[in-house]
C-alpha positions as CSV (number, residue, x, y, z in Angstrom):
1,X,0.0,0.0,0.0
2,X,1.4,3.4,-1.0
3,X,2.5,5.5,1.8
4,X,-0.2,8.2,3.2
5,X,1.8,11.7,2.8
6,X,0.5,14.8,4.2
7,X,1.3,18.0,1.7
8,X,0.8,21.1,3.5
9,X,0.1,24.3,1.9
10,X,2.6,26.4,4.2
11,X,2.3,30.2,4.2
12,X,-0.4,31.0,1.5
13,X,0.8,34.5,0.6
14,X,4.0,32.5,-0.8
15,X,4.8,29.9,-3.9
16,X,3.2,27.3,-1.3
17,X,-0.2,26.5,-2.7
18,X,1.2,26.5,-6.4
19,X,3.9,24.2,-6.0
20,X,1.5,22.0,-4.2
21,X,-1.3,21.8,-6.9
22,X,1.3,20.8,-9.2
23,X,3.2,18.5,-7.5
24,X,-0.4,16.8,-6.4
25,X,-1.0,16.0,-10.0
26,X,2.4,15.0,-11.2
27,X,2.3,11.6,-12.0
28,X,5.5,10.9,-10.1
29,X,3.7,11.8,-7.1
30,X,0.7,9.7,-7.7
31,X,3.3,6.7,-8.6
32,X,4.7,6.7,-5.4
33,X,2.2,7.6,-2.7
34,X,-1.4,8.9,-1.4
35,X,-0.9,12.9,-0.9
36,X,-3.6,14.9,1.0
37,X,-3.3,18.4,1.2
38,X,-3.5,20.3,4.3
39,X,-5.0,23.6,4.0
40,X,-7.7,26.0,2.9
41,X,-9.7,24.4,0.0
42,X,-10.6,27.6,-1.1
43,X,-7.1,29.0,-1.4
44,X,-5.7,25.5,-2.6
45,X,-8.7,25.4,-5.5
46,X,-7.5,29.0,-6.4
47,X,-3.8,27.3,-7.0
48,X,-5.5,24.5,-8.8
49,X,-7.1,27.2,-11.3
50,X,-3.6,29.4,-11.2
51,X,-1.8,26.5,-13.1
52,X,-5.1,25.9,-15.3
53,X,-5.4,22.2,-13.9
54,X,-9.1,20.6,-14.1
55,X,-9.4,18.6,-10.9
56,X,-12.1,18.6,-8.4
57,X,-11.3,18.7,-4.5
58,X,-12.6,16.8,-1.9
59,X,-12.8,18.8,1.3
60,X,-12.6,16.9,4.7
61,X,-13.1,18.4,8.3
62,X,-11.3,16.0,9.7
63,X,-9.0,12.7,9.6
64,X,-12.2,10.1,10.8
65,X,-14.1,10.9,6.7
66,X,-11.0,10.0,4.7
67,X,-11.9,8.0,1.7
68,X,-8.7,7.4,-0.3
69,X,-11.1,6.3,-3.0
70,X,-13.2,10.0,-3.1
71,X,-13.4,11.7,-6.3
72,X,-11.1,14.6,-6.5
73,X,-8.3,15.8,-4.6
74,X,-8.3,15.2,-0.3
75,X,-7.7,18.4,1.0
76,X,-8.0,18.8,4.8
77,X,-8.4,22.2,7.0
78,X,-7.4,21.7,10.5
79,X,-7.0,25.2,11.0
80,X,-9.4,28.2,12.4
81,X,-7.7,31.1,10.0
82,X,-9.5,31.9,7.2
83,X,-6.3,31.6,5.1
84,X,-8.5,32.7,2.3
85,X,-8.7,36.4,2.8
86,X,-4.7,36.6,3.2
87,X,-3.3,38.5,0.8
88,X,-0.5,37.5,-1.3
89,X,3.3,38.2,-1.5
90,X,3.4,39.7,2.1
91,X,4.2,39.0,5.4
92,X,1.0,38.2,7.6
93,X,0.5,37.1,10.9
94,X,-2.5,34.9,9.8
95,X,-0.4,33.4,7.2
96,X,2.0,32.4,9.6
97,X,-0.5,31.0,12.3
98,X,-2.1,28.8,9.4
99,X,0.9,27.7,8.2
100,X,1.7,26.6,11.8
101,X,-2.0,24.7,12.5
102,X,-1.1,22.9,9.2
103,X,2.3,21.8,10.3
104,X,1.1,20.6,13.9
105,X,-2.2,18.8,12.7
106,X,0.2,16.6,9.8
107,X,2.7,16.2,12.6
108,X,0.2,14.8,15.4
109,X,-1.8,12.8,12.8
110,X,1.7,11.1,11.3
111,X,2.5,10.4,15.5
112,X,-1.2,8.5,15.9
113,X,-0.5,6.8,12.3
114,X,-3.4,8.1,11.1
115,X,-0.8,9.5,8.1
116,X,2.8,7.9,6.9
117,X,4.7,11.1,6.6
118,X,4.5,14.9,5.8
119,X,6.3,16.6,3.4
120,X,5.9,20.9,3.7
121,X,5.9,23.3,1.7
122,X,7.6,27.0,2.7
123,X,6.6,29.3,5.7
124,X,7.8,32.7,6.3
125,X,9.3,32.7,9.9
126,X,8.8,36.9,10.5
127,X,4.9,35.6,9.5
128,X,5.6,32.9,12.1
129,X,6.0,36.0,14.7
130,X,3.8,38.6,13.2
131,X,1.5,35.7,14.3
132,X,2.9,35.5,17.8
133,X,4.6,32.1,17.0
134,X,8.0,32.3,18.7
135,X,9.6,29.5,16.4
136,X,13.1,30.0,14.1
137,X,11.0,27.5,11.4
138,X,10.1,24.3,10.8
139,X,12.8,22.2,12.5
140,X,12.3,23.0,15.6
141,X,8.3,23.0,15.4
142,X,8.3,19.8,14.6
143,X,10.9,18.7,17.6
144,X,8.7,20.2,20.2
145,X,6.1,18.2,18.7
146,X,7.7,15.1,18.8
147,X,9.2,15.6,22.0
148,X,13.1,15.0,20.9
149,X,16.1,17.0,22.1
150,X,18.7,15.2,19.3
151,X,17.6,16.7,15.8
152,X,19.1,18.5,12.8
153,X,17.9,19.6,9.4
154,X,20.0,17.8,6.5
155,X,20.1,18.8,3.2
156,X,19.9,16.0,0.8
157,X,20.6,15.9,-2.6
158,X,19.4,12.2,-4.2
159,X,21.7,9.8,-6.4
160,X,22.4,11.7,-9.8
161,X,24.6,14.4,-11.4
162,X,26.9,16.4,-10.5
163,X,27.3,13.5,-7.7
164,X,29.6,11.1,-8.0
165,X,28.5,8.9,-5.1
166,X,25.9,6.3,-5.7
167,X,23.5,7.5,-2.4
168,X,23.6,11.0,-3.3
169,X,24.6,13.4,-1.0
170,X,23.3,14.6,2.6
171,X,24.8,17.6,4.8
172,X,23.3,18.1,8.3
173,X,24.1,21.2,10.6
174,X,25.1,21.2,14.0
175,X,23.6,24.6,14.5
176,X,20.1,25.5,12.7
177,X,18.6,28.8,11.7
178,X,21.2,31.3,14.4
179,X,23.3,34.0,13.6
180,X,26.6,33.7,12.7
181,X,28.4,35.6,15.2
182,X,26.4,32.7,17.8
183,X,27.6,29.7,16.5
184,X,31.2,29.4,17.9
185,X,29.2,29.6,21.2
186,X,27.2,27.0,20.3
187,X,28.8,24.7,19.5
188,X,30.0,21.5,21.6
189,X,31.5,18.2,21.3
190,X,28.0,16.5,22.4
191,X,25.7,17.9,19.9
192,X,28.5,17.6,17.0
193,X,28.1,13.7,17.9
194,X,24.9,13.6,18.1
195,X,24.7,15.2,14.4
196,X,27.2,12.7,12.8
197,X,25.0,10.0,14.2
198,X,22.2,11.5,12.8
199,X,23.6,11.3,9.5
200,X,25.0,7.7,9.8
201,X,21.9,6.6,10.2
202,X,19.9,8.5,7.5
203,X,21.8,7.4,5.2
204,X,21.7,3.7,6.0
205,X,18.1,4.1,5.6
206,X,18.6,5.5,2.0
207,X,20.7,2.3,1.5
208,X,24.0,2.8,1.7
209,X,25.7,0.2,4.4
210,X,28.8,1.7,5.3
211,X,28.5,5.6,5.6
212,X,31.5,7.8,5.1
213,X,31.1,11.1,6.9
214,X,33.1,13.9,6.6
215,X,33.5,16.8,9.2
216,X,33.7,20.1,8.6
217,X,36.2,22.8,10.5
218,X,34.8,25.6,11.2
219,X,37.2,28.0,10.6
220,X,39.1,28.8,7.4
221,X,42.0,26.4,6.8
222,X,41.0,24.1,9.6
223,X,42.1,27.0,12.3
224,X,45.7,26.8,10.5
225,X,47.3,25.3,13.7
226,X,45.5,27.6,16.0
227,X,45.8,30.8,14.2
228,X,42.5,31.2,13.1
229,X,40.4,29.8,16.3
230,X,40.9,26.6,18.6
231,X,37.5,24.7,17.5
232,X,38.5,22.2,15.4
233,X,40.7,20.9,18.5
234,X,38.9,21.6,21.3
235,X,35.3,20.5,19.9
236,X,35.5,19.4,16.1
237,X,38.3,16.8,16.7
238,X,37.4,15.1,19.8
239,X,33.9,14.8,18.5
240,X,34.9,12.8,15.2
241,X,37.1,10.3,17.7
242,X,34.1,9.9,20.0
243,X,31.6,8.8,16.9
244,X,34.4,6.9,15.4
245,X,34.5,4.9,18.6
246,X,30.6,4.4,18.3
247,X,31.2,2.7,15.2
248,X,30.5,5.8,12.5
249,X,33.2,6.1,9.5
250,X,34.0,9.5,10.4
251,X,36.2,11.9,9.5
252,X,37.6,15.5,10.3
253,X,37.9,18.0,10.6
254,X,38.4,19.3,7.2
255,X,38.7,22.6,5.7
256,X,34.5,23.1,4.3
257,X,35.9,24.2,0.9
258,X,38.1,20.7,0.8
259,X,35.7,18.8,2.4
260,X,32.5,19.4,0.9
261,X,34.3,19.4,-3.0
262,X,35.0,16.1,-2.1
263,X,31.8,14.5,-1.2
264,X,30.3,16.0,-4.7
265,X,33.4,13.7,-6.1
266,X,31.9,11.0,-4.3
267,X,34.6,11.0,-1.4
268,X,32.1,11.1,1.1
269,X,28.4,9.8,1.4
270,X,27.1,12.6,4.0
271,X,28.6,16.0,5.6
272,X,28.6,17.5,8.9
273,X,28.9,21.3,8.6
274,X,28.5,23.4,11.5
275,X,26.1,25.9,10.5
276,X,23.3,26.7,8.1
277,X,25.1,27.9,4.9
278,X,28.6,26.2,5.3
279,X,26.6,23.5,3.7
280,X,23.5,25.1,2.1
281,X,25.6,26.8,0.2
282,X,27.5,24.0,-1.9
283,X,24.3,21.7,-2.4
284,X,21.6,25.1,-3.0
285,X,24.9,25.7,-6.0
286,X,24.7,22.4,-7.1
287,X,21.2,21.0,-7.0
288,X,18.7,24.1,-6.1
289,X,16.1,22.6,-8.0
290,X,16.6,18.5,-6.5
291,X,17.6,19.5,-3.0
292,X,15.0,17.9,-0.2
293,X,15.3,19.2,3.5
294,X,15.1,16.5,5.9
295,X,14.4,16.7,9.2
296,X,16.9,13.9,11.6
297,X,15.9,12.2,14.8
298,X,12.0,12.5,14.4
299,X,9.9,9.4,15.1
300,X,7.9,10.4,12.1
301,X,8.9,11.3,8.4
302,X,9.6,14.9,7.4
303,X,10.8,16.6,3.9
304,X,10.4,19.5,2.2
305,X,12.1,21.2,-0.6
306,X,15.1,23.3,0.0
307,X,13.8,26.7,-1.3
308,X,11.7,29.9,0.7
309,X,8.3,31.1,0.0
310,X,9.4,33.2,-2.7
311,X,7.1,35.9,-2.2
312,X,8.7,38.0,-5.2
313,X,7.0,35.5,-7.8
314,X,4.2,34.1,-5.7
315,X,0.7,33.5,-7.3
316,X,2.2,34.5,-10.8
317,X,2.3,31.0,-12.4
318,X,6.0,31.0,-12.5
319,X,6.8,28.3,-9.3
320,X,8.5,25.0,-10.0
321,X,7.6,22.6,-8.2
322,X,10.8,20.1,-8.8
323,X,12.0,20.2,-5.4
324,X,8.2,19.5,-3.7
325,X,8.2,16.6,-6.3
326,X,11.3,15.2,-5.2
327,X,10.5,16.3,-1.4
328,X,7.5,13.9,-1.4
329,X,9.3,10.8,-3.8
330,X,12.3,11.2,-0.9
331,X,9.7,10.5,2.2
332,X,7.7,7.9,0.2
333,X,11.1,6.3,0.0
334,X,11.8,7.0,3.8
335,X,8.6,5.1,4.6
336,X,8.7,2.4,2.6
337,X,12.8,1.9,4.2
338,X,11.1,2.8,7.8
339,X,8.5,-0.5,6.7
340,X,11.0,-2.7,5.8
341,X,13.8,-2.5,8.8
């Protein structure tokens, strides 16, 4: 039985609801699972008409009146904000609030098993506080959800080119969405660990037995010796030993600009980096388009494409929705590995 995936709509006033009518209707999506999309029906028919694609919706008020064999498209509204009357291209606090219900509905349905997995489309996190949601995005949503302290967001790039590797390529960050000037203080041997694990294991799901994982420095050159910060051997260093005794192929720390050069040459199978764009960077340059965010360490199955809301072409017909498409095909994948372990 195809795996039950949850689409949500994220913020409306974005590329959210387009990408997700698309991708809905893409047969690759309909190959490899049962989508329902979480949202407003009206905004979510309005997306449906955007892209000029004839298919009916079926609205549901909740979970219990699922009928995988309805006519039309599932489209469930868990949440209480007319999402409808948002306007689009803007921040709004309503925007932000809906795109939150969404997210926590999917996420607490996929922990009763009432759905398989969820795969999200883009919020806006100043619409996330403009609607009095203290949250830096996703990621850590979803953790207080699910009740986990060990998590990171990876950014995974499947099996294809420019990779050389046969698993593709995934790169997880020890800190999330934090300023740069903070990282250095966040930092510690513990949760370095904890990320490299996180990886490990990912990718054995995605198939590949032995993981190699490299470790990026932090500083330029590896801290040259010292000259350039102490991190690499007071933190990075240890951290690498410590996994490597828990079994993981590890190894670092490396220079990012070596390192993660390396893994696209198939030297490595999955990156640690230890912030948001030492490794967003190289796979956003490679593989914008194919990149799927992947939330580690949740009891439940989490993707989303790698891009924002894009409020500068939102509602204008011009979204592609590759990277939702590949999003949902990576957690169908996810589940059906989850099934068979």
């Amino acid at each position: 039985m195809s795996p039950r995936i949850a689409l949500t709509l994220g913020d409306v006033a974005g590329v959210g609801p387009e990408i997700v009518a698309r991708a809905v209707i893409d047969e690759r999506v309909l190959g490899c699972c049962r989508p329902i999309v979480v949202g407003h029906p009206e905004v979510f028919r309005r997306a449906l008409s955007l892209i000029g694609a004839n298919a009916r919706i079926a609205p549901l008020t909740n979970l219990e009146d699922i009928s995988w064999n309805a006519e039309g498209i599932l489209c469930w509204n868990p949440s209480d904000v007319d999402a409808s009357a948002i306007p689009i291209g803007k921040i709004d606090g309503r925007a932000g609030r809906a795109a939150y219900d969404y997210l926590v509905a999917s996420t607490r349905a996929t922990l009763q098993s009432k759905l398989d997995a969820i795969t999200t489309a883009p919020l806006n996190k100043a619409a996330l506080h403009a609607g009095g949601l203290d949250y830096p995005g996703h990621t850590e949503i979803l953790a207080e959800e699910c009740g986990v302290e060990e998590f990171a967001m990876m950014l995974y790039l499947p099996p294809g080119e420019p990779l050389r590797g046969p698993y593709g390529l995934g790169v997880a960050h020890v800190t999330l969405h934090t300023s740069i000037k903070s990282v250095p203080a966040l930092l510690n041997t513990r949760h370095i660990v904890e990320t490299i694990q996180l990886i490990d294991r990912f990718l054995k799901q995605v198939g590949c037995a032995t993981p190699r994982v490299g470790v990026c420095a932090l500083n330029p050159h590896g801290g040259e010796g010292g000259l350039f910060g102490n991190e690499e051997a007071t933190l990075i260093a240890p951290a690498v030993e410590e996994a490597q005794r828990r079994g993981v192929n590890a190894t670092g720390p490396i220079p990012a600009d070596a390192l993660l050069r390396r893994a696209v040459y198939g030297g490595f199978d999955g990156v640690a980096a230890m912030y948001h764009d030492q490794g967003h960077i190289a796979l956003k340059l490679i593989g914008f388009e194919r990149a799927v965010n992947v939330t580690l360490g949740l009891p439940i199955v989490r993707t989303s494409p790698s891009h924002g809301t894009a409020f500068d072409i939102a509602w204008q017909g011009q979204a592609r929705a590759e990277g939702f498409i590949e999003a949902v095909r990576t957690a169908a994948a996810l589940v059906r590995s989850r099934c068979d372990q």
